[in-house]
C-alpha positions as CSV (number, residue, x, y, z in Angstrom):
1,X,-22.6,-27.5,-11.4
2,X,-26.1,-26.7,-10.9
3,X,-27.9,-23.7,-9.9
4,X,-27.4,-24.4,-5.9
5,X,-23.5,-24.4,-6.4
6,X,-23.7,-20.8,-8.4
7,X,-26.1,-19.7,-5.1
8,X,-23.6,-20.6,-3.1
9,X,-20.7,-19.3,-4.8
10,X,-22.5,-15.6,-4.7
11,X,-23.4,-15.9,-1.1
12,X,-20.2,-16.1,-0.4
13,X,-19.0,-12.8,-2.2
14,X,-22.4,-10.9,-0.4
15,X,-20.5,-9.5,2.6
16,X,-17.4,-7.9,1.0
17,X,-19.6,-6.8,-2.0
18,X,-22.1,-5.6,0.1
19,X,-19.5,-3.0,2.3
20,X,-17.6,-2.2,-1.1
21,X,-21.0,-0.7,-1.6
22,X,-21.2,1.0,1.1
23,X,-17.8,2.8,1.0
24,X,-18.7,3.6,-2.6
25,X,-21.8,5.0,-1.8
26,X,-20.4,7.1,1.2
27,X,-17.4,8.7,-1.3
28,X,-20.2,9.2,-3.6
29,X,-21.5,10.7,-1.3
30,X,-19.0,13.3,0.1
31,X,-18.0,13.9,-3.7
32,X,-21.3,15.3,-4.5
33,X,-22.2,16.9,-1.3
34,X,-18.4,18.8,-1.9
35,X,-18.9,19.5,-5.4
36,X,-22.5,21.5,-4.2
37,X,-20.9,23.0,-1.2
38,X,-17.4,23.2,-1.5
39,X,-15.8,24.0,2.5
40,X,-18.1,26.7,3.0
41,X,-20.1,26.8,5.9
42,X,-23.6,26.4,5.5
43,X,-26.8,24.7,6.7
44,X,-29.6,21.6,6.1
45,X,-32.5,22.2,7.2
46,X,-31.7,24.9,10.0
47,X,-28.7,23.3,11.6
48,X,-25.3,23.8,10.5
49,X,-23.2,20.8,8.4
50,X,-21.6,18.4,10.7
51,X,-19.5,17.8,7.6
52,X,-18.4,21.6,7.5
53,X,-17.8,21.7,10.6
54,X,-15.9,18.3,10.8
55,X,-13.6,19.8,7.9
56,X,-12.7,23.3,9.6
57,X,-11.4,21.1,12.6
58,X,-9.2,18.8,10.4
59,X,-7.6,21.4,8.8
60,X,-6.9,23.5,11.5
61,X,-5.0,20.2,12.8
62,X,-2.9,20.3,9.8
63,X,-1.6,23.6,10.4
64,X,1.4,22.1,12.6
65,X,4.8,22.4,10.5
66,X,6.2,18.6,9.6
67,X,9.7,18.2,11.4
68,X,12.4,18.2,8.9
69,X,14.1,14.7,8.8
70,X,18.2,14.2,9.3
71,X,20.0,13.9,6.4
72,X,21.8,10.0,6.4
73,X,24.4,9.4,4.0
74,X,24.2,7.0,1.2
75,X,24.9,3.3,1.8
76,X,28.0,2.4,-0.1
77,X,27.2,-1.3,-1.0
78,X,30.3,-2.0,-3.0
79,X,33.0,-3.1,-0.7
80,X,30.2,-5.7,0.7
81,X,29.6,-6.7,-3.0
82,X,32.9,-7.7,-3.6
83,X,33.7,-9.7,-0.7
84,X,30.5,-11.3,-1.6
85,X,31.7,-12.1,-5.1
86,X,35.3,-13.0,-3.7
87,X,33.6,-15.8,-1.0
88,X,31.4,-17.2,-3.5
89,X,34.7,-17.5,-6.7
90,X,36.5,-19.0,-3.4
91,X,33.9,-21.8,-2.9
92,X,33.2,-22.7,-6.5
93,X,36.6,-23.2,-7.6
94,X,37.8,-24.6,-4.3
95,X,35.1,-27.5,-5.4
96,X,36.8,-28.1,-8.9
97,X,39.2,-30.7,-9.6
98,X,42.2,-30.1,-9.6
99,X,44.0,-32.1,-12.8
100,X,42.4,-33.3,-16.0
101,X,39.7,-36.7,-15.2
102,X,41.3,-39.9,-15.0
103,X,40.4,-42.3,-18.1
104,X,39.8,-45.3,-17.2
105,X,40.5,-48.9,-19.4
């Protein structure tokens, strides 16, 4: 285990560490740019945030009401249970002897 096989083993861990970073940085990002901002609208530089703007047109999508979901009724899984329990007592003992072992001389 020299220093070319510990080389190797990071280079393969660059990629997926390297877009973990990314994301990271991007949330970090949006948190701080948020926490400065909040949803107001407002403007860098002369134009107005894309990221403002971006969030008044996702939450005016969320403003359709969910559709309420049918009520199902409970799955009983008893009966099924049983008959389970009743095959499997039926095979076991079925596959016992039936009279005490023979002794032999």
């Amino acid at each position: 285990m020299g220093l070319n096989w510990v080389i190797a083993r990071a280079r393969k861990h660059v990629a997926p560490m390297s877009f973990v970073l990314v994301v990271l940085a991007a949330q970090s990002f949006s948190l701080f740019h948020s926490a400065e901002h909040g949803f107001q609208p407002h403007k860098h530089d002369g134009k107005p945030c894309e990221i403002s703007q971006y969030c008044d047109r996702v939450v005016g999508l969320d403003a359709a009401p969910t559709p309420a979901l049918p009520v199902r009724e409970p799955v009983r899984h008893a009966p099924v249970l049983a008959l389970t329990v009743s095959i499997v007592l039926a095979q076991t003992f079925r596959l016992l002897p039936r009279g005490p072992p023979v002794l032999s001389n």
